[in-house]
N, C-alpha and C positions, 0 to 999 in steps of 0.2 A: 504494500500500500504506500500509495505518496504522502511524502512528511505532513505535504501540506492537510490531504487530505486526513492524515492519522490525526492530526492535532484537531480538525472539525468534528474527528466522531469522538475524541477521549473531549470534547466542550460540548457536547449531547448534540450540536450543531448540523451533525448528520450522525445516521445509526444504521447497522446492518440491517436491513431490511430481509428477511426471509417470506414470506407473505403477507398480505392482507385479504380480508374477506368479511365481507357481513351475511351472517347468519343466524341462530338459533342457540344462545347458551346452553350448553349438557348437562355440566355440572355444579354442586352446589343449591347457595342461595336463589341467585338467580336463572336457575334453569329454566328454560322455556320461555324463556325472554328474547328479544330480539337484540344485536348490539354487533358494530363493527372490531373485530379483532386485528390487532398490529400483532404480527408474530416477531420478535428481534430475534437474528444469530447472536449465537457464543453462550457457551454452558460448559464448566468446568469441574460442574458437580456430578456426573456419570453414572445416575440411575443405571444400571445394569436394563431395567424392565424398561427406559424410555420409551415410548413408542413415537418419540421426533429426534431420533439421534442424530438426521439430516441437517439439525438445528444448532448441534455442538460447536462445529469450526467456523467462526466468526467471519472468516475468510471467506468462505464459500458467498458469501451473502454480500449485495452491491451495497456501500454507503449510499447511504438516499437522503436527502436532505430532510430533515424536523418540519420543515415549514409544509414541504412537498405533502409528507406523511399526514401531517392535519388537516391539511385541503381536503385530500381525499377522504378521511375517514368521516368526515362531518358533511359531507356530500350524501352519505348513507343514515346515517345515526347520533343521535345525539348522548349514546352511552358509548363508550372507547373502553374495546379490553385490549391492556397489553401482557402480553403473552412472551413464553421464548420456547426455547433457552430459557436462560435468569436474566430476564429485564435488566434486574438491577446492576448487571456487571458495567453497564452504561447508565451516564447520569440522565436522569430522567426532566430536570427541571425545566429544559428549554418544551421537551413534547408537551410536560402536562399542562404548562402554564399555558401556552397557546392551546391546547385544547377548552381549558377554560376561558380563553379570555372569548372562545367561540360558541360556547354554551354549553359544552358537552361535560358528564358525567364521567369522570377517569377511575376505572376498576382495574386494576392488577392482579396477575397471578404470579406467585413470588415460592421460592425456596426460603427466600429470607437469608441468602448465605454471604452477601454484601451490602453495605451501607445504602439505609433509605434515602434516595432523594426522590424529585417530584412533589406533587401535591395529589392526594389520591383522595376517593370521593369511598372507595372501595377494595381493602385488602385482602383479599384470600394468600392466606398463608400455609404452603404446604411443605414441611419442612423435610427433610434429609437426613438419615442416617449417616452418609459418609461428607457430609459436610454442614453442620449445625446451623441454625440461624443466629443473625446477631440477636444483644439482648434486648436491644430499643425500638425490634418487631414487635415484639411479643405485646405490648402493653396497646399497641393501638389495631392489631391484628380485628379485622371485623369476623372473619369465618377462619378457621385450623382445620385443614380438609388432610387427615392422613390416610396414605396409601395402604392396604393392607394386601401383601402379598405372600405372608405366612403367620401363623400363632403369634408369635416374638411382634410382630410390630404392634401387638394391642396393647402390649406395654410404655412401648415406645412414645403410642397416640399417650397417654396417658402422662408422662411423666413429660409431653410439650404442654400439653391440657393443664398444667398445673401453673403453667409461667404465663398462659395467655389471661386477660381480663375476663371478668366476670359476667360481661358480655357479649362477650365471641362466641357464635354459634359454633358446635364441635359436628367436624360430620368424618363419617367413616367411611372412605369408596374402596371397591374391590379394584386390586390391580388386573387391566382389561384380559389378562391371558391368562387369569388362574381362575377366575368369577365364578365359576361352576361350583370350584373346591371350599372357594373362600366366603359365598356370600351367604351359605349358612349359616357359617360360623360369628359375620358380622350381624347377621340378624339377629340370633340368639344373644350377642354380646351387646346390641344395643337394648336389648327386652331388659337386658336384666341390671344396663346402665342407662338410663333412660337420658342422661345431659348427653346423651350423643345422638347424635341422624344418619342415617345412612344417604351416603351420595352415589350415583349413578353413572356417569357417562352415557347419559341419554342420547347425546347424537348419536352415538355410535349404533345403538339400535335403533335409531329414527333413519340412519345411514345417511347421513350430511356430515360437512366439516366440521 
């Protein structure tokens, strides 16, 4: 990448862009909502289960300019989810501020595993085993959606559920390629914890992005 150009995306100025798309939230709070998604490259936290590994190498992905990115997304929508990768490996201030100064709702979906910037209207915070969240997620986290892809991570959910606020919705999705095995197990485990919800990956069986 050119210096110049490196020095515009480490000033949030421009961001790897991997795609965009407006469609139909899956999961969580707002599923079944309508809302344009910003997907950024670069992810250095290595889910083994990711199902957007295409999304890892920052490289692969065109810097696109911030201003360019909000044109577009507010052409569709006036909720913005950004997505990655980890968003947060880029500063986020320049996208969210102009998204707001353009009407729109700013949600994020975050590992939490780098410093928060931006202005967000909306945090889903899904944290990581092999790379933690900072500590100054935790407290403004709106929803803590963890991944369950065997026994052991119900622990896991539980002992991030202890550091988030007392109003962050807790929700528990099955990791998409074990679901059969695993959503028994979440069902029965939210019966009998009821502070938690089970979350879906709705598009995937609606079969949309």
């Amino acid at each position: 990448m050119q210096e110049s150009v490196q020095k515009l995306v480490d000033a949030g100025e421009m961001l790897p862009l991997m795609e965009e798309f407006y469609t139909i939230q899956g999961e969580g709070y707002h599923k079944g909502t309508a809302a344009y998604f910003v997907r950024i490259g670069g992810c250095d936290v290595g889910c083994h289960w990711c199902d957007v590994k295409e999304s890892w190498n920052a490289n692969l992905h065109p810097p696109t300019a911030t201003e360019e990115i909000i044109n577009n997304a507010v052409k569709y929508s006036q909720v913005v989810v950004v997505t990655g990768g980890e968003p947060l490996t880029w500063d986020m201030t320049m996208l969210t501020k102009g998204l707001k100064d353009k009407g729109a709702q700013t949600h994020i979906e975050t590992s939490g595993a780098y410093p928060l910037t931006g202005h967000w209207d909306w945090i889903c915070l899904s944290p990581k085993k092999v790379k933690l969240p900072k500590e100054e997620i935790y407290e403004v986290a709106d929803e803590l959606k963890c991944i369950v892809y065997n026994k052991s991570d119900f622990a896991f959910a539980e002992e991030q559920a202890s550091k988030v606020s007392k109003d962050c919705i807790l929700y528990l999705q099955p990791e998409w390629s074990v679901r059969d095995k695993v959503v028994p197990l979440i069902v029965d485990y939210v019966m009998n914890n009821p502070k938690w919800r089970v979350s879906l990956q709705t598009h995937k069986y609606l079969n949309i992005p």
